[in-house]
Each structure stands twice: as C-alpha cells, then as structure tokens.
C-alpha positions as CSV (number, residue, x, y, z in Angstrom):
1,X,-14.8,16.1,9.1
2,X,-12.4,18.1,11.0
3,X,-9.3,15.9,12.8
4,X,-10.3,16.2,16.4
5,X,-13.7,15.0,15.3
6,X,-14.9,11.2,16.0
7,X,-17.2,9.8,13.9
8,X,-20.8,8.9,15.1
9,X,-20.6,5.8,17.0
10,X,-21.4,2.9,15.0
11,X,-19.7,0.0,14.5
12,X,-18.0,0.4,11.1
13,X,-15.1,-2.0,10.9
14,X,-15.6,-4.1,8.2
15,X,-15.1,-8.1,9.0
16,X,-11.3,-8.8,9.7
17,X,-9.3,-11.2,7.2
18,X,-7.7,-14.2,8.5
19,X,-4.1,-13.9,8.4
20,X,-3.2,-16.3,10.6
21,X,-4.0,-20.2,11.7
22,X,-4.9,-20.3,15.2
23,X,-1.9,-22.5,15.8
24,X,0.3,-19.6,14.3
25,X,-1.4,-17.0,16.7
26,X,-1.1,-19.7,19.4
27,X,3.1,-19.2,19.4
28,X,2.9,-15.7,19.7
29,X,1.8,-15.9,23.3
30,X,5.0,-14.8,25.3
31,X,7.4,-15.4,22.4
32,X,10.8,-13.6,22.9
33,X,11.3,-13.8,19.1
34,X,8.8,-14.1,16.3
35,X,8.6,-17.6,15.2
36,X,10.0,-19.1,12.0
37,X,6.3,-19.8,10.8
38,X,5.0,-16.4,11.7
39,X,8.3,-14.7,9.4
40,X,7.7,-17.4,6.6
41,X,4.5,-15.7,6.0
42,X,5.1,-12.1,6.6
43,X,8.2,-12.5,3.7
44,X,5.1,-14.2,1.6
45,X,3.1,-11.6,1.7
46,X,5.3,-8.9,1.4
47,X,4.3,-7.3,4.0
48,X,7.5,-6.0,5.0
49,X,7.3,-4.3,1.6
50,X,4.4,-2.8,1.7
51,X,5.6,1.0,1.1
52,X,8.3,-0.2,-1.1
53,X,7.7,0.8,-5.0
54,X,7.0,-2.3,-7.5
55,X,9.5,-1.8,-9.6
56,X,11.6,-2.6,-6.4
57,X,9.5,-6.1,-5.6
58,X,7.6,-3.8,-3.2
59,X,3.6,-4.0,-3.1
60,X,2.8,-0.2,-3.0
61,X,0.2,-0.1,-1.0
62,X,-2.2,2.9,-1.2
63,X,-1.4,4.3,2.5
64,X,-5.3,3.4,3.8
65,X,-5.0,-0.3,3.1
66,X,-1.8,-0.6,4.9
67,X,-2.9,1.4,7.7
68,X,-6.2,-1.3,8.2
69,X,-3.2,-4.2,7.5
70,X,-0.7,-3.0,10.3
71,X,-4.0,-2.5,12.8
72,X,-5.2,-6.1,12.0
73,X,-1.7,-7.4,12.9
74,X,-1.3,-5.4,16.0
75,X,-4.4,-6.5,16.9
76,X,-3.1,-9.8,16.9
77,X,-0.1,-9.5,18.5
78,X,1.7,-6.1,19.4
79,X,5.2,-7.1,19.2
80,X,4.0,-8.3,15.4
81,X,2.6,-5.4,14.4
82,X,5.1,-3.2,15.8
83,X,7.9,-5.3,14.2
84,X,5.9,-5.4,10.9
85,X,5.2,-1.8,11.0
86,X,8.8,-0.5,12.1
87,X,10.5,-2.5,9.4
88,X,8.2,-1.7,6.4
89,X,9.2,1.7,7.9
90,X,12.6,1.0,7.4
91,X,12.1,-0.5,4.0
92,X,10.0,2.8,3.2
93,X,13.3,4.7,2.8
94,X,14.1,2.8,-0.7
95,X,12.8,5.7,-2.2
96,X,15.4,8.0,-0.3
97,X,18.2,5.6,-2.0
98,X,19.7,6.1,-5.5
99,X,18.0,3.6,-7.7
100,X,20.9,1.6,-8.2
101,X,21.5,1.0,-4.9
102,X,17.8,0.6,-4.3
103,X,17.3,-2.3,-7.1
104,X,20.8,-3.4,-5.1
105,X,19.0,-4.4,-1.8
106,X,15.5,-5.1,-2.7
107,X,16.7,-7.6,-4.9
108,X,17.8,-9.7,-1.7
109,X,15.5,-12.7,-0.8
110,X,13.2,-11.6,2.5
111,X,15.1,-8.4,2.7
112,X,14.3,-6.3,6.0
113,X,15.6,-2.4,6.8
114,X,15.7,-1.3,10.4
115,X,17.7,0.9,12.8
116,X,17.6,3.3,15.2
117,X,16.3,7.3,14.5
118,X,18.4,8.4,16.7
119,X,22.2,10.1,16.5
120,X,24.5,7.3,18.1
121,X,27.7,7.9,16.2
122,X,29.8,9.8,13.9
123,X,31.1,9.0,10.3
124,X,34.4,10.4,9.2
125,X,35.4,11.1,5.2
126,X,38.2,9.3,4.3
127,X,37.6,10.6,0.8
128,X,35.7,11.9,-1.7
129,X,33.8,8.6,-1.6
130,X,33.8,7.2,1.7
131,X,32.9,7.3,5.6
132,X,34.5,5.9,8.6
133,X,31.5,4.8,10.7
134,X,31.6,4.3,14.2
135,X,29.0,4.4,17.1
136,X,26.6,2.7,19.0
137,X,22.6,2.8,18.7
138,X,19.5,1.9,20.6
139,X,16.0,0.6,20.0
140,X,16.5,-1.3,16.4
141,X,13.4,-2.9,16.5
142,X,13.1,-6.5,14.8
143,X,17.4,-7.1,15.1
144,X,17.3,-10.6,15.3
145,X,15.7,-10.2,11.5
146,X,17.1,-7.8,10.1
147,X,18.9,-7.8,6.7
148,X,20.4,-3.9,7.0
149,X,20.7,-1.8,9.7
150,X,20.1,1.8,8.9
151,X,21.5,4.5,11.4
152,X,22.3,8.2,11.7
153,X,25.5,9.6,11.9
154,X,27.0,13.1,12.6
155,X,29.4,14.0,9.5
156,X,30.7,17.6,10.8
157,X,27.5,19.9,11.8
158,X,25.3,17.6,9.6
159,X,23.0,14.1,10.3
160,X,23.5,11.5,7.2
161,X,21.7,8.7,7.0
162,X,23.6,5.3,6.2
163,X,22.2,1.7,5.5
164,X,24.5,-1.1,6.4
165,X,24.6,-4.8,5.7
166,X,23.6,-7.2,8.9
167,X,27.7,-8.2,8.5
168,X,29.0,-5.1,9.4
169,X,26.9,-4.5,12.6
170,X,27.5,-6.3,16.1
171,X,23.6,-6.8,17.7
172,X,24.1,-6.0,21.4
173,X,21.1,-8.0,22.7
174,X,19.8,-5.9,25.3
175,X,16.5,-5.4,25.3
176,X,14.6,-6.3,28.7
177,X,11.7,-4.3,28.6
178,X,8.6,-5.9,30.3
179,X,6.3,-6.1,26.9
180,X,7.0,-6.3,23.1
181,X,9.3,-8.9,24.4
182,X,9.3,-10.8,20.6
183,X,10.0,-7.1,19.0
184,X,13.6,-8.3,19.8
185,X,14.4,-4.3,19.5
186,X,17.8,-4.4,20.7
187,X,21.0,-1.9,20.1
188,X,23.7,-2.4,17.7
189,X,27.2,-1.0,17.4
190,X,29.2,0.0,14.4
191,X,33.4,-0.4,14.7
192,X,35.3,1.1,12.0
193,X,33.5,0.4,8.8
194,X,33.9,2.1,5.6
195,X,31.1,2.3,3.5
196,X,30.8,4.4,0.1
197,X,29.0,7.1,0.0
198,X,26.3,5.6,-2.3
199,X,24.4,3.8,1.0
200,X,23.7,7.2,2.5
201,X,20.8,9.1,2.3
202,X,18.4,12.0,3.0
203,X,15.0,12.0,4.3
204,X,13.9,14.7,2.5
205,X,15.6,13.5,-0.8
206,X,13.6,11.1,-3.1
207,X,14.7,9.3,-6.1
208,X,11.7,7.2,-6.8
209,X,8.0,8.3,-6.3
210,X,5.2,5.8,-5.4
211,X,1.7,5.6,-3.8
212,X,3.6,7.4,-0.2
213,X,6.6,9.3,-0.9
214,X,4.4,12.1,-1.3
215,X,3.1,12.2,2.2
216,X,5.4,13.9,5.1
217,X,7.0,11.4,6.6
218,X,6.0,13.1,10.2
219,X,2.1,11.7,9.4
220,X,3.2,8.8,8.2
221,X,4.9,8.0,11.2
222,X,2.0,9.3,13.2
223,X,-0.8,7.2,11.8
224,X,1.8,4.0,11.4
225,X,2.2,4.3,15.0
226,X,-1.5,5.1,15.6
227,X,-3.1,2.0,14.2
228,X,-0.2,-0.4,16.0
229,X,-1.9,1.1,19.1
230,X,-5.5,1.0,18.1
231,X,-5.0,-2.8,17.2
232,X,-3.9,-3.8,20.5
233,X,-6.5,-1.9,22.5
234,X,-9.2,-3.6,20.0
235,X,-7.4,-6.8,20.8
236,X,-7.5,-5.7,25.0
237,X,-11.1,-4.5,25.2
238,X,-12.3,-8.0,22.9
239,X,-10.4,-10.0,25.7
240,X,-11.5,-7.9,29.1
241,X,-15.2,-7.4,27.7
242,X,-15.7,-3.4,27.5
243,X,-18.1,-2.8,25.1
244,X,-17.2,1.0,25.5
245,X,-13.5,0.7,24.7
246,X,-14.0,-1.4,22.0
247,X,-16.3,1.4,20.0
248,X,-13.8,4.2,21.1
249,X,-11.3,2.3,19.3
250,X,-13.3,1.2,16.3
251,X,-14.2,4.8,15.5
252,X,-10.9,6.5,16.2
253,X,-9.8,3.6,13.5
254,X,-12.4,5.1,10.8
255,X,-11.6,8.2,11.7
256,X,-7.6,7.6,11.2
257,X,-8.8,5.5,7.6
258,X,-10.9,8.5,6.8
259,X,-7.9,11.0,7.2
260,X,-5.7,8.6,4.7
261,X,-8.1,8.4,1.9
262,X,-8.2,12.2,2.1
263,X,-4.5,11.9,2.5
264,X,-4.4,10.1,-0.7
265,X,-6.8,12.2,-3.0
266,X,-5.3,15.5,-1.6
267,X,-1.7,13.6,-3.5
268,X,-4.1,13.2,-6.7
269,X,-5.1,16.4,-7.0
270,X,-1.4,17.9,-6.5
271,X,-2.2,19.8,-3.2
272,X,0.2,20.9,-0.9
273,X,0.2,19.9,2.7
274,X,-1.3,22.5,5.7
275,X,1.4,22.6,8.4
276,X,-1.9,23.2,10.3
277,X,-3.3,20.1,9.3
278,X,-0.4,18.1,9.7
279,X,0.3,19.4,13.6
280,X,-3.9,18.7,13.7
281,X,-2.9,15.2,13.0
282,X,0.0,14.8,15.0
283,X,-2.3,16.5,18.1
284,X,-5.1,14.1,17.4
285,X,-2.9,10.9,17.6
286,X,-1.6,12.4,21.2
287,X,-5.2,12.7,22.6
288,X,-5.8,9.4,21.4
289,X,-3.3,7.6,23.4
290,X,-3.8,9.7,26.3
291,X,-7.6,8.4,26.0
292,X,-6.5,5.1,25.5
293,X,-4.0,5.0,28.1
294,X,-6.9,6.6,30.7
295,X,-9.0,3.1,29.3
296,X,-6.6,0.7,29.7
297,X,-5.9,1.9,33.5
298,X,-9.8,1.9,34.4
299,X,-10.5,-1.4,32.2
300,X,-7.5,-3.6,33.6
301,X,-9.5,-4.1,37.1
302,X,-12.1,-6.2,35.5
303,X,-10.0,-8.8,34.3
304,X,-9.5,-10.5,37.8
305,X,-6.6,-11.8,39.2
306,X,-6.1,-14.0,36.5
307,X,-4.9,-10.9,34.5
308,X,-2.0,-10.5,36.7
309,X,-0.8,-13.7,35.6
310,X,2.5,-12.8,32.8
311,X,1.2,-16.3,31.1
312,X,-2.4,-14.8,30.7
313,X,-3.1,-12.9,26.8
314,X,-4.7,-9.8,28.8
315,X,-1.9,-9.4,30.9
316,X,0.7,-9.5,27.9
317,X,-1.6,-7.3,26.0
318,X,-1.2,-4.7,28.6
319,X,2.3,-5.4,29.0
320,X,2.5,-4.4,25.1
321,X,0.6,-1.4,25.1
322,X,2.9,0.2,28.1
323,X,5.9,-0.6,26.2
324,X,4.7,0.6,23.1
325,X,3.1,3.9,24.3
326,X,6.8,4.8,25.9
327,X,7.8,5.3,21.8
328,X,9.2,9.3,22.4
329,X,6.6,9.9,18.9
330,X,3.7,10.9,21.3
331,X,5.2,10.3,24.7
332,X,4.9,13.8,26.7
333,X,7.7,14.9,27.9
C-alpha cells in the first residue's frame, strides 16, 4: 500500500478498551491540570514508559500498540493524550543516556522527562566535566508533572542536549492558550546550574537498543503526533454526529497502524530506511491535518449554539484540536 493511499472504507477499528471510569473521564472536562486520579493511573500503567527499554522499568512497546494506546487517550481527552504522548517522548530518550545514568533516573518512583526542542540557552564548560547552564525555554508540555526537564543548549557552534532534575529548573507558568489547557505546557528557566557532563546527550547516539530506537526519530514524532490528532477528531465527529468524518479518521488510523507494523518488520529484517519513504510519511501526516482541519471547520456548524458554549465537550474538543494543530511539526509555514 503506498503512503498516500487510504484504505477502502470500512470500519476497521477494533472495539476500544476502557481505560477510564466515567467519573475519571468526567474531571477532564475543562481541567487546567490533569487530576491526581487520572496521574495515579497513567504512573500504573506505565504509560509514560511506554518507549522506555525493560531493563529500565519501561514497557517496550512494539511502536503499533502504542500508536493505537496514545489514539485511544487522545480520543478521550486531548490535553491527556498530548501530555501522555509528549512525555513518553521525553522518556524515549533513555536510550540516548549512558546506562548508568539511565538505570539512575528510571529507577525514580513515577518518573516523567519533558522539555522543550527548542535552543533557549547556552551551556558553558567549566571543565573537562562540567557545563554552566543558563537560559530560558518554552512549550514544556506536562511541567506541573514533571520529574526532569530536558533542554537544548548551545555549547560553542554545537546543540547538546541536557536532562535536569525538577530542583534545578524555575516553571514559569505561562501558558494561556485557549485549548490543551490541562497540558499545563508552560516555560522553564535554567540560572547558573552546573551539571556533569554525564546528563547530556545526543539524538543520534544510542546506548541501549529496544523495540524503537531503531526507527528515525523524525517518523516517530510524526506518527506520535498523528494519532494524538486522529483521536480527538474521532472523539469530535462521535460528539457532532458526522458519519463521514468519523470513517475518514478511522481509516487514516489503519492506515497510520498499517505503516508501523511494516515499520516494525522492516527493523526485523535489518533494512535500512528510504529517505523517500520517510519524507512520504512525513508528507502524508501534513495532508492529513490539512484534511482534518478542512472537516473540523465544515463540521463545527452542526453543533448549534450549544457548541459555542467553553463548558460544552464539543467546544473544548475543538478548542484542543486548534491548539494542538499549531505544534510547528506539520504547521505550514
């Protein structure tokens, strides 16, 4: 099947676990922080973990089953599955650490990686050993819960990677956005702190290998993102009754599945990636929000007034979607 192909429409989304109790779901609705019961059960699960080897008290998921978890939790809630998926992002880099340093962190109760991508400050060496790191970043999504920070920094003409403990970071709560409200993704600032150089890293450097490390990190981000999107225009079309919307998504889900488990059998038979293929990908995931960003505009209408409402599930759906869709991953410039 080649990527910019659907498959035939059919409903093919096989029955949806319950992972939450309808009183769980219940405090999601315009939360400006995910609730105590709703993190109680993602640190059960692991689900934070899910990318993070075994050996490290990760679950190793094979890369199509957490694709169908993260689009079961978006479609839930976006702010969940975005915080969910960003964070196990995060948490994804344990194979980019030294193993000591690794077994270090993920040996912490509820542990939780996050940052910012972007360049917000500089680190100096003050030796052989250590940086100076100062700086401020934006959009750490899930701040309020997070147990590191991780960051980029400019040493020289180069970008390292750091991760730093929640104690050494000031949360600048700033985020105002109109949706993904409970994502708390807010900015953080870094004053003078030395950190060895063991808590750096490199993206492209891995010390341990597991069940994604083998799969360039641009598709994984893609198809991450993808589902998180998928899920809350499932969750939109359910609510606002378009039967068409609801197939487009369900398909463009099988098809995204169907791309992982080749994903995953191309790793097993020790076969190089197709830059092709992986821009393919990339160019299918931008159509895709384009399309969905055309349905929710021409879908929104039939909700009534009572969508308008910021206390109504459509209208924070929508609210989600428009937030999330602004992530610069498949946002044209």
């Amino acid at each position: 099947m080649q990527i910019n192909q659907l498959p035939p429409k059919t409903i093919c989304i096989k029955m949806q676990q319950q992972l939450f109790s309808p009183n769980e779901q219940a405090q999601l609705l315009n939360a400006d922080k995910l609730p105590a019961d709703i993190m109680k059960v993602i640190h059960r699960e692991k689900w934070l973990l899910m990318w993070v080897a075994k050996k490290f008290n990760g679950l190793d998921l094979p890369f199509s089953q957490g694709l169908d978890l993260l689009y079961q939790l978006a479609k839930i809630d976006g702010s969940l599955g975005w915080l969910v998926t960003l964070c196990a992002g995060a948490n994804y880099f344990s194979k980019n650490l030294a193993p000591q340093i690794a077994t270090e962190i993920f040996s912490t109760s509820h542990v939780c990686l996050g940052g910012s991508g972007m360049v917000g400050g500089t680190a100096e060496a003050i030796n052989a050993h250590e940086f100076r790191i100062n700086g401020k970043w934006k959009y750490a999504t899930g701040s309020s819960h997070l147990t590191h920070f991780t960051l980029n920094a400019k040493v020289c003409d180069e970008i390292v990677s750091f991760v730093l403990p929640k104690e050494k970071v000031t949360i600048i709560p700033d985020w105002t956005s109109m949706g993904m409200r409970a994502t708390n993704t807010f900015s953080f600032e870094v004053t003078d702190v030395v950190v060895s150089q063991k808590y750096s890293f490199r993206y492209d450097q891995f010390f341990t290998q597991d069940n994604t490390s083998e799969i360039p990190f641009v598709v994984f981000a893609d198809l991450t993102l993808l589902v998180n999107y998928i899920g809350m225009a499932q969750s939109f079309a359910e609510k606002v009754g378009s039967s068409t919307m609801q197939l487009y998504a369900e398909n463009v889900l099988t098809k995204i599945v169907t791309i992982a488990k080749e994903i995953e059998q191309q790793i097993a038979n020790n076969q190089s990636f197709d830059p092709k293929n992986i821009q393919a990908i990339h160019s299918f995931g931008e159509a895709t929000v384009e399309k969905l960003c055309e349905y929710f505009a021409q879908t929104y209408p039939m909700a009534g007034i009572a969508a308008s409402r910021t206390t109504s599930p459509i209208n924070q759906v929508f609210r989600d979607f428009f937030t999330a869709t602004q992530h610069a991953n498949f946002r044209k410039k």
